[in-house]
N, C-alpha and C positions, 0 to 999 in steps of 0.2 A: 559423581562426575563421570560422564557416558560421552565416550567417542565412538564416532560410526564411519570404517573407512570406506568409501564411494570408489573403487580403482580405476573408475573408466573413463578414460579421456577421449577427444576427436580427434584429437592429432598432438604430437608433442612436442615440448616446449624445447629451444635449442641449447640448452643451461639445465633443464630438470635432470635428474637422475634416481629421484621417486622413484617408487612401487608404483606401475600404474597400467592399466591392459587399455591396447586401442579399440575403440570399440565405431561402430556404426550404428544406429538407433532399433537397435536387436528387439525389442522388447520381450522377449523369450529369455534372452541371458538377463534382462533388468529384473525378471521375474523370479527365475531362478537361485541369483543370486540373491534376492529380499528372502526367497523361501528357507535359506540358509542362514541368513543374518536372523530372519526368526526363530528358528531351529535352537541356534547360537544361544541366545535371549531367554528361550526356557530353559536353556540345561543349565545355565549360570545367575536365574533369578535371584538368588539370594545374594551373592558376593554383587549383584546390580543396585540391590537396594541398600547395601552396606556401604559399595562406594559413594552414594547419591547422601550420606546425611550427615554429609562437615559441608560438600560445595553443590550445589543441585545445579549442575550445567548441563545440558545435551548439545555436541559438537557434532554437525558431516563435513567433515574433512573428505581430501582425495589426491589423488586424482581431481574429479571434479565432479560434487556432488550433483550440480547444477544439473548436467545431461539423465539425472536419475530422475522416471515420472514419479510428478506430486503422488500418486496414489499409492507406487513404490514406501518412498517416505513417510504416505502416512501410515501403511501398514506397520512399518518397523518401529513409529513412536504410539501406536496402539498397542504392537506387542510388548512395551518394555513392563515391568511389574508398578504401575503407578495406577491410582485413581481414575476411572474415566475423566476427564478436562482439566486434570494436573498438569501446571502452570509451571514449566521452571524458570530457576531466575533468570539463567541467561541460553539464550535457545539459539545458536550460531550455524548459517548455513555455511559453508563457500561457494561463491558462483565464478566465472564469468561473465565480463558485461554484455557478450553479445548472447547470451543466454536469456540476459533481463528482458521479460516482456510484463506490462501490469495484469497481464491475465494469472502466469505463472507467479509475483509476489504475492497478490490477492492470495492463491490457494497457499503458497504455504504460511503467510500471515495466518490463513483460518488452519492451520493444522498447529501452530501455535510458536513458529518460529517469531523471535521479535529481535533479532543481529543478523545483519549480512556483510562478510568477510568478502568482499570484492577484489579480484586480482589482475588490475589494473597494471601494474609495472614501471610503464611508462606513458607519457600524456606526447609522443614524440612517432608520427607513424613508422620513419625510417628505422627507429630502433626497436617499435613494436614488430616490424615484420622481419629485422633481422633475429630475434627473440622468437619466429614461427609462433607468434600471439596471434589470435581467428580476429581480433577485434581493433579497432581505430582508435583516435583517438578522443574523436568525438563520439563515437558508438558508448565509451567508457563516460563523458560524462552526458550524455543521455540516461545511461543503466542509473548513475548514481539518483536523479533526478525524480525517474521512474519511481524507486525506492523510498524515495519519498512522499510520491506523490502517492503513493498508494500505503502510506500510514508508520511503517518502517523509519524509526527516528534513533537509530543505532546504529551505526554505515562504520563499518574500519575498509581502509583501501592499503593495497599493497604495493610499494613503489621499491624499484634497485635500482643500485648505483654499483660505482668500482668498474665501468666500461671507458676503456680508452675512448668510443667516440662518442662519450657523453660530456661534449663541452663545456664550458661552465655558463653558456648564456643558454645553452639547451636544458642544464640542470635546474636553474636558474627558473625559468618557464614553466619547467614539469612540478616546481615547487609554489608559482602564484596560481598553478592551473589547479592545483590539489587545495590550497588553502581557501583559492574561490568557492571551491564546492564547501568547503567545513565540514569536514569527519570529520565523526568523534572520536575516532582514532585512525592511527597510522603506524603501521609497519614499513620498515626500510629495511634494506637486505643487504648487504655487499655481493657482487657478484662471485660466484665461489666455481670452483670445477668440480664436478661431480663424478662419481665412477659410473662409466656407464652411458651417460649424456654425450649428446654431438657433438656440446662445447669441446668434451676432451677431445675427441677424435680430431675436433680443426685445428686445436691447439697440433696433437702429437704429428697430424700433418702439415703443419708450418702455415696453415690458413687463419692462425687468431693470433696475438698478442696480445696476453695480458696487461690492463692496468696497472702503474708505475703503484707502489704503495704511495707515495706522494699523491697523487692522482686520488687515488682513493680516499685519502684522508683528509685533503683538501674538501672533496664532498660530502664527508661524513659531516667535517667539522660545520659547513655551512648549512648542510640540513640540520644540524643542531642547531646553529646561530638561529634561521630562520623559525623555526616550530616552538623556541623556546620565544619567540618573541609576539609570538601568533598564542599564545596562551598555554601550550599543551604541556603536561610535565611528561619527562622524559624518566620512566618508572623503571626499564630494559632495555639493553644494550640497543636492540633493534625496535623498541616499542615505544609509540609516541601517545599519548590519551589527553582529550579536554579534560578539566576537572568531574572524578565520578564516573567516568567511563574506561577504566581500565580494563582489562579484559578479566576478567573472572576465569574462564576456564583456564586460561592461560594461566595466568599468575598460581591457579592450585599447584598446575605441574611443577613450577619455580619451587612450591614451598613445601616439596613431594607428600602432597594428600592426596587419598588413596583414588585409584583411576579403574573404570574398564571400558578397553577397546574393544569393540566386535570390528571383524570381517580380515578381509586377506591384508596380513601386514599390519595389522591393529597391535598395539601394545598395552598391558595392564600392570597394574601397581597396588599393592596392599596398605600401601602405607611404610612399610617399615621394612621389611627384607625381600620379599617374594617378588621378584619382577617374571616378569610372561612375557608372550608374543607368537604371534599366529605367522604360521607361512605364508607364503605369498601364494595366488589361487595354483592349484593344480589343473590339471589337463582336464578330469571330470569338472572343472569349477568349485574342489571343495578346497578346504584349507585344515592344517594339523596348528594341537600348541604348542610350545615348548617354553621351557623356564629355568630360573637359575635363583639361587639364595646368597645374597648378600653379606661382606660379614658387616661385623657392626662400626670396624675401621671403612669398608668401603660405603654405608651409608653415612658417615661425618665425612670422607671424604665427598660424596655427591653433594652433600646438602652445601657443603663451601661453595662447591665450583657455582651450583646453582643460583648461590644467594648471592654471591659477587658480581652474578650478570643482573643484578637489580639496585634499585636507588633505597628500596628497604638493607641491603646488605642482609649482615650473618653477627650473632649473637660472638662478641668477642671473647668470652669465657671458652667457646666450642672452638674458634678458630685459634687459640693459644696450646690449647689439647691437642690439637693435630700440629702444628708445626713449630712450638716451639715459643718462650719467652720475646729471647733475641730475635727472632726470626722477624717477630709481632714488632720488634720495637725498632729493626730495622726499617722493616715497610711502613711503618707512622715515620718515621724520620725523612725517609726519602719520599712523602705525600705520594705513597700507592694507596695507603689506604686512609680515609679520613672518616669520623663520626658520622655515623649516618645521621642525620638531621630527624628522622621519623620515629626512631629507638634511640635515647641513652647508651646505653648497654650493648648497641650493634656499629659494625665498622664496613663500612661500602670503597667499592674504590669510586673515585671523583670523577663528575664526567667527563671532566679535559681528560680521563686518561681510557674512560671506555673503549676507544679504540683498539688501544695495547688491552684490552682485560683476560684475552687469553693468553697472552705474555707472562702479562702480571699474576695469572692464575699458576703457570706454570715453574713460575718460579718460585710462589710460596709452597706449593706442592709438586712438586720435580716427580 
């Protein structure tokens, strides 16, 4: 499982708080930086091939991979250590839709991408441009359309909620305008404040008002109502899939199998204790690692918090060991947590209560 972070964006989002550098269409820095990410790629061959043989995904993530040239990207999935026209299962780009043109799907289709993670938001222009989104709302289901039309039959789109002035005939809207198109998958986000982002700043300057939690949960709950009746199971707290189309790379990290990130701000995983992580670029444009070892109480504790944000849940034997008989027998009484339907043996919390799941998380592990 290979992530590849893209950090450069065109302008930034008014909610992001990412890692992410502005860029202009430099191609000197795009170059640069690929020559680095290859760099990266040889001196970590082996722990690349090691992560690749439980989930065989390759992610570009960002920023926004989308402003990196095709030729970029294909340099970096030539240098990873695989077979010339080694096929992975799941090969996810992210773009932008105003990015999408069928010139640029065409080429990365043929470098062998077959997922595009589209970061849509909203289908609402007033709220796209209070968001500083580059794209419309039409622009977004053209992109989707494109995608298709040039062979691409894997589309996740990204939609938030949790905005005071996302009404409910506006939320409403942004939910038949998403289902008209049919992903096959769908992420939804609650609006969050991030350190760092505009949002905070307009907030601490008395220019934003957050979202009532009522407000928010009222959305949540009907984007549930909605998607579950539109077909999609509802797999993670934030992730919605037709049947078959869950996301693969995503779910590895859920079920912590082993990962490596390249580039600035990329994170890696062994599997089992060793967590990594690259700095953020420096002034030359390079980036350093650093890491940290786990004990084997904080790996059962991640693996809980992990598998409780999914509809697979956590193996009940594991979650009895960290917190306790009564604890266990408390939260089945007061239905936090109920049988996972997919494992015998594993306990999820329900989705009428996914919203509390970090509530519910915090109270079984304080």
């Amino acid at each position: 499982m290979i992530y590849v972070h893209v950090p450069f964006c065109k302008s930034f989002c008014t909610y992001c708080g990412f890692y992410s550098e502005l860029c202009g269409r430099s191609e000197k820095a795009f170059e640069a930086y690929t020559d680095r990410i290859c760099a990266e790629i040889d001196s970590r061959r082996e722990e690349i091939k090691a992560s690749s043989r439980e989930v065989d995904t390759l992610y570009f993530g960002g920023g926004t991979p989308s402003v990196l040239p095709p030729s970029c990207i294909r340099r970096i999935v030539e240098a990873l250590p695989f077979p010339v026209g080694h096929a992975f299962r799941e090969f996810t780009i992210e773009m932008n839709p105003d990015d999408v043109t069928a010139e640029l799907i065409t080429e990365l289709r043929g470098i062998g991408a077959n997922r595009i993670s589209l970061g849509i938001q909203s289908f609402d222009d007033g709220i796209l441009r209070w968001m500083n989104r580059r794209h419309t709302a039409d622009a977004a289901v053209d992109a989707v359309k494109t995608i298709r039309a040039c062979g691409i039959d894997n589309i996740s789109i990204d939609l938030i909620f949790g905005l005071p002035q996302l009404e409910d005939g506006v939320w409403e809207k942004t939910l038949d305008k998403a289902l008209e198109l049919h992903p096959e998958h769908i992420s939804a986000y609650q609006l969050s404040v991030e350190e760092g982002s505009a949002l905070e700043k307009m907030i601490a300057d008395g220019r934003f008002t957050e979202a009532t939690q009522e407000q928010c949960r009222s959305q949540y709950d009907y984007l549930c109502a909605r998607l579950r009746q539109a077909g999609y199971n509802h797999y993670e707290v934030s992730n919605f899939a037709l049947p078959c189309h869950e996301a693969v790379h995503n779910g590895a990290y859920w079920s912590r199998a082993p990962y490596v990130g390249l580039g600035p701000g990329a994170h890696f995983f062994d599997g089992a204790s060793r967590r990594s992580w690259n700095s953020e670029m420096e002034a030359d444009g390079s980036w350093t690692p650093d890491s940290e070892e786990l004990t084997d109480y904080d790996a059962s504790v991640e693996r809980i918090m992990l598998g409780l944000r999914t509809a697979a849940g956590i193996d009940a034997s594991e979650l009895k060991a960290i917190i306790g008989s009564c604890a266990l027998q408390e939260a089945l009484s007061k239905g936090l947590l109920v049988p996972a339907s997919q494992q015998k043996t594993a306990l999820r919390i329900p989705e009428d209560r996914f919203f509390v799941s970090d509530d519910i998380i915090r109270q079984l592990i304080p």
